[in-house]
SERO-553945 format. One line per field, with one value per residue: x, y, z of N, C-alpha, C in turn; residue in three letters. Coordinates in Angstrom, 3 decimals. Atoms other than C-alpha are relative to their C-alpha. Example, Ala and Ser with C-alpha at 12.3 -4.5 7.8 and 13.67 -1.06 7.14 Angstrom:
REM residues 2
n.x [0.890_-0.820]
n.y [-1.190_-1.190]
n.z [0.000_-0.060]
ca.x [12.300_13.670]
ca.y [-4.500_-1.060]
ca.z [7.800_7.140]
c.x [0.900_-0.770]
c.y [1.200_1.090]
c.z [0.000_0.730]
aa [Ala_Ser]
***
This chain:
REM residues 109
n.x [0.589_-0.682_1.182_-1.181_-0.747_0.734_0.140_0.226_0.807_1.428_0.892_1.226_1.397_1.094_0.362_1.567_-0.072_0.612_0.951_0.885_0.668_-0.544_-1.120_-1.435_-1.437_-1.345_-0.473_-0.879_-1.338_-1.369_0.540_0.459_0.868_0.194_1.258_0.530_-0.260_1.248_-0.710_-1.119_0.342_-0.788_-0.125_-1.652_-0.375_-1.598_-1.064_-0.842_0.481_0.190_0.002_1.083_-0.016_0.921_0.855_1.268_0.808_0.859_0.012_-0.603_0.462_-1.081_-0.346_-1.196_-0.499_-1.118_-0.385_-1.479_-0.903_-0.508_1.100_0.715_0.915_0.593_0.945_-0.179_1.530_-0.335_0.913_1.434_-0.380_-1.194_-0.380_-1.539_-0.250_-0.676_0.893_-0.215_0.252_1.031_-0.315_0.278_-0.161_-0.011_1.020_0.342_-0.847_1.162_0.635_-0.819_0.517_0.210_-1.475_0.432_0.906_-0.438_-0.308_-1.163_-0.332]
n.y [-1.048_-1.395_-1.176_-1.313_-0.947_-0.947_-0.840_0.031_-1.045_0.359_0.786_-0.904_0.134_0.066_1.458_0.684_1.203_1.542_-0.112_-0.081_-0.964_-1.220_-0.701_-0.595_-0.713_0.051_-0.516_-1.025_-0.322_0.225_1.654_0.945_0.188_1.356_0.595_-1.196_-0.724_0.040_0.862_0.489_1.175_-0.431_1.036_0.629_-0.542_-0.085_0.765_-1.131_-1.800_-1.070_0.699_0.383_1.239_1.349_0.989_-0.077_-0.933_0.391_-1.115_0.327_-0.449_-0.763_1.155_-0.015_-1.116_0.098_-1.043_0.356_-1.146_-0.930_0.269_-0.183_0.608_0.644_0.827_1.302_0.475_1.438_0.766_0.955_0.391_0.771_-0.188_-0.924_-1.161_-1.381_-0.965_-0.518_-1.220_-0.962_-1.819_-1.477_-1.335_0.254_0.166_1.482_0.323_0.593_-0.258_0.496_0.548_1.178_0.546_0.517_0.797_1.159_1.231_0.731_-0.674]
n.z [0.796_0.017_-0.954_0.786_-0.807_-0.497_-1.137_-1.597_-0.117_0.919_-0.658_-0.968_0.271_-0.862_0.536_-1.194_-1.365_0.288_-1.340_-0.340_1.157_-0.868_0.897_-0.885_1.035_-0.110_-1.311_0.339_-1.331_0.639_-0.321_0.622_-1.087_0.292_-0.887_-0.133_-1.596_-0.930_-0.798_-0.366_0.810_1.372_1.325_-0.041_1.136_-0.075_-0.737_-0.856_0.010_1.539_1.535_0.673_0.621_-0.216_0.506_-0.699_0.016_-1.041_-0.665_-1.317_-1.531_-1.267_-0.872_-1.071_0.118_-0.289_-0.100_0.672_-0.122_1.189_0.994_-0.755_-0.082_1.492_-0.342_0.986_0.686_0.537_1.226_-0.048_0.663_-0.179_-1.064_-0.272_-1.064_0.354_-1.002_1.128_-0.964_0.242_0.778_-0.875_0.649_1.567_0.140_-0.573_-1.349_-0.302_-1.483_-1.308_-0.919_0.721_-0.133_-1.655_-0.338_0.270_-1.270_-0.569_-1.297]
ca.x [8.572_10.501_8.388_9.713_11.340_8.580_9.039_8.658_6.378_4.066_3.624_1.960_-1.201_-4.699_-6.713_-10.308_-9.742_-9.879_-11.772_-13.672_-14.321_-12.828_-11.543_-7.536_-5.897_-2.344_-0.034_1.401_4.068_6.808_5.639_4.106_0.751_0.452_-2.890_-5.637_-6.123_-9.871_-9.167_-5.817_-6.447_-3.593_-2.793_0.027_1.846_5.407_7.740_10.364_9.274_8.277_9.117_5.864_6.547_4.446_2.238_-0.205_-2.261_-4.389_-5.816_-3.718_-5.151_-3.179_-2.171_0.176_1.904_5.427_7.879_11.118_13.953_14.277_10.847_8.594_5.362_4.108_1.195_2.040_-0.222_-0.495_-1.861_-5.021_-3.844_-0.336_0.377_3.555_4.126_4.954_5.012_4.050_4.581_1.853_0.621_0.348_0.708_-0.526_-4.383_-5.268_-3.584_-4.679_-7.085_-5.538_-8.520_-8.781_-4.790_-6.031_-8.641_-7.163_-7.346_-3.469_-2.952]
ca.y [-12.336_-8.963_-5.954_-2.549_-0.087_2.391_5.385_6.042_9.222_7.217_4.790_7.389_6.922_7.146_3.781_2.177_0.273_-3.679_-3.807_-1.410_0.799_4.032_6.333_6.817_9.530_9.867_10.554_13.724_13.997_12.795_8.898_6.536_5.517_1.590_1.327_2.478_5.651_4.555_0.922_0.087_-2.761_-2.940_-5.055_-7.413_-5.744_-5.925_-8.743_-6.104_-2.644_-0.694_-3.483_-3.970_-7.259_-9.819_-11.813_-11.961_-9.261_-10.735_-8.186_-8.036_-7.505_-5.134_-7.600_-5.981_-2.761_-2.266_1.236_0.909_3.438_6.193_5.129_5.390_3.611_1.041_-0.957_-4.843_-6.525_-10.039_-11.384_-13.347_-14.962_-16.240_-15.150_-12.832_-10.034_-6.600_-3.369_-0.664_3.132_5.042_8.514_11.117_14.288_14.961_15.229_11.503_10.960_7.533_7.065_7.212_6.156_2.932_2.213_2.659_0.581_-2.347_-5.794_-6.159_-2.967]
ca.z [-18.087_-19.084_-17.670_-20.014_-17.610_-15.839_-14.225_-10.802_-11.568_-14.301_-11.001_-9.087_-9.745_-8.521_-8.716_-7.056_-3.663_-4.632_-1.024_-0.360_-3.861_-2.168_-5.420_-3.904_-5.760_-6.334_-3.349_-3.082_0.080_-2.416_-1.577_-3.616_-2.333_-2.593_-0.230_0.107_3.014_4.159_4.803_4.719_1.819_-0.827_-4.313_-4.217_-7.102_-6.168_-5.480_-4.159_-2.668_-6.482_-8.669_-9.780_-10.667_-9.281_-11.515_-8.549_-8.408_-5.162_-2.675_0.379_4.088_6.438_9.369_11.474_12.199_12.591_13.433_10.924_11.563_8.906_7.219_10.487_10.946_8.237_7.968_6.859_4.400_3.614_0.187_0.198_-1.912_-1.826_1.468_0.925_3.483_2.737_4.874_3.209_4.931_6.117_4.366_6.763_4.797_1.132_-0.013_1.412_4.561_5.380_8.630_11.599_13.225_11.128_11.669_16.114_15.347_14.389_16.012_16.212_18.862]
c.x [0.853_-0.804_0.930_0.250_-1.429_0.875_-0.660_-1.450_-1.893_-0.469_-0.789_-1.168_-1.287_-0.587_-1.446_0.873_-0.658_-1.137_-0.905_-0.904_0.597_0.926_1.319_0.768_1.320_0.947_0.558_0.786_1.093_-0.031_-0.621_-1.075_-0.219_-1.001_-1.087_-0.137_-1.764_0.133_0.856_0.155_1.190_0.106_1.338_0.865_1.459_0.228_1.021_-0.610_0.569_0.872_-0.793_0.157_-0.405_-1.036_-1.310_-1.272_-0.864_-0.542_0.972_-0.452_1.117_-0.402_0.609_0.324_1.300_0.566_1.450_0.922_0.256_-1.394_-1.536_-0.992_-0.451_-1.105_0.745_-1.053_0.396_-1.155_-0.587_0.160_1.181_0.676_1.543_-0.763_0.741_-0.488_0.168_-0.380_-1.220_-0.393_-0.650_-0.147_-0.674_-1.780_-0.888_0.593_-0.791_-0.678_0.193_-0.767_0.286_1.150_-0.018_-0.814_0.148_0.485_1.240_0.874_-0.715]
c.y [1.252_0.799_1.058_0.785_1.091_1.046_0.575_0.919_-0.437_-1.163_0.373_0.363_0.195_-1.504_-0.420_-0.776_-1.415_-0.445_0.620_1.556_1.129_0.248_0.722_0.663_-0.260_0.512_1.479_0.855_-0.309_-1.604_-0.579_-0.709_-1.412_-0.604_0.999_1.154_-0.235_-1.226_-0.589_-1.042_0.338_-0.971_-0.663_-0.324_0.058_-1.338_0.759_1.296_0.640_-0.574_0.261_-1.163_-0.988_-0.321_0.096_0.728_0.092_1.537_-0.569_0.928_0.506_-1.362_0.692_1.637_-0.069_1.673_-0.442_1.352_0.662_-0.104_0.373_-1.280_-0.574_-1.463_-1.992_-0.507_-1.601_-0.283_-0.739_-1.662_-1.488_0.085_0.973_1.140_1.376_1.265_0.962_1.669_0.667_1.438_1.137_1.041_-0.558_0.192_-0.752_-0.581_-1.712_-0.002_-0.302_-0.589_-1.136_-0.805_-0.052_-0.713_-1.223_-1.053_-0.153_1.039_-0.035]
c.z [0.118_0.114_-1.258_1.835_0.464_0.773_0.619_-0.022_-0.759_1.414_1.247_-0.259_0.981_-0.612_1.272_0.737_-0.845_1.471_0.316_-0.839_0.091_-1.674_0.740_-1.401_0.405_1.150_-0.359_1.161_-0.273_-0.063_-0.937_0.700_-0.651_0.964_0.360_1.676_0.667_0.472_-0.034_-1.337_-1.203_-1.198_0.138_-1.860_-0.151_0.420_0.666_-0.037_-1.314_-0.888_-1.060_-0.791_0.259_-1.123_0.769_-0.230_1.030_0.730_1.275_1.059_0.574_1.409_0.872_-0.367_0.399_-0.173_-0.966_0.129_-1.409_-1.180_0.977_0.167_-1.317_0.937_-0.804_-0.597_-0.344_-1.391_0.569_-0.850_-0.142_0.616_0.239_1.054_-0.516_1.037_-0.824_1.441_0.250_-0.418_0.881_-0.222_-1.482_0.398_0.609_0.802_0.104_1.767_0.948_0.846_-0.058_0.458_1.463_-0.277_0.034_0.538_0.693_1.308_1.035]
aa [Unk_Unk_Unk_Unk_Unk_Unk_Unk_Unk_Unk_Unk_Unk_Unk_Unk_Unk_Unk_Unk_Unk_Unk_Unk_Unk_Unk_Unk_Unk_Unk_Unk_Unk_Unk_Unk_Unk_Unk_Unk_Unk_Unk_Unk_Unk_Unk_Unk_Unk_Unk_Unk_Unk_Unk_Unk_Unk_Unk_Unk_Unk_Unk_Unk_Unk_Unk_Unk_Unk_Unk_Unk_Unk_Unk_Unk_Unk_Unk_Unk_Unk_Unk_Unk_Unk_Unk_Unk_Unk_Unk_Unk_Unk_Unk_Unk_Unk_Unk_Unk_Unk_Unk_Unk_Unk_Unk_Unk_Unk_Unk_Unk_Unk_Unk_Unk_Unk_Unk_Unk_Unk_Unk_Unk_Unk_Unk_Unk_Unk_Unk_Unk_Unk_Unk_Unk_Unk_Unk_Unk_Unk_Unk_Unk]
***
């Protein structure tokens, strides 16, 4: 399938949580917010970080946390789906930080 060309700015969006309803506005720390900031829950919408080209669409569960050099702390998510893996950064700054409690709370620390 050919996708037209988007830009980056029209994919900053706000959008309902597929999980847990939560209205997530648009990021605004210069980032791209691809989850939501109350529980972590994202859409598996990319085949490569801000394609937007998957077909899927599944919800994907945060799973894991990982530190990446030059990007910091990211949450990983796995589709429900069709099991891909993606980590996606966390939003610390901006309107909707997401919840740091939520990101300590989490089975895998």
């Amino acid at each position: 399938m050919i996708r037209a060309a988007r830009s980056r700015r029209a994919e900053n969006t706000g959008f309902a949580c597929v999980h847990c309803g939560s209205a997530v506005p648009a990021n605004t720390d210069g980032h791209y917010r691809n989850h939501c900031p109350v529980c972590l829950w994202s859409l598996h919408v990319d085949d490569l970080p801000g394609d937007r080209a998957s077909d899927c669409r599944a919800p994907m569960q945060p799973v894991g946390l990982v530190e990446k050099s030059g990007k910091g702390w990211q949450v990983v998510h796995r589709c429900t789906a069709c099991g891909h893996r993606q980590p996606n950064r966390l939003v610390r700054d901006g309107d909707a930080p997401d919840d740091l409690d939520v990101v300590l709370g989490l089975p895998w620390l």
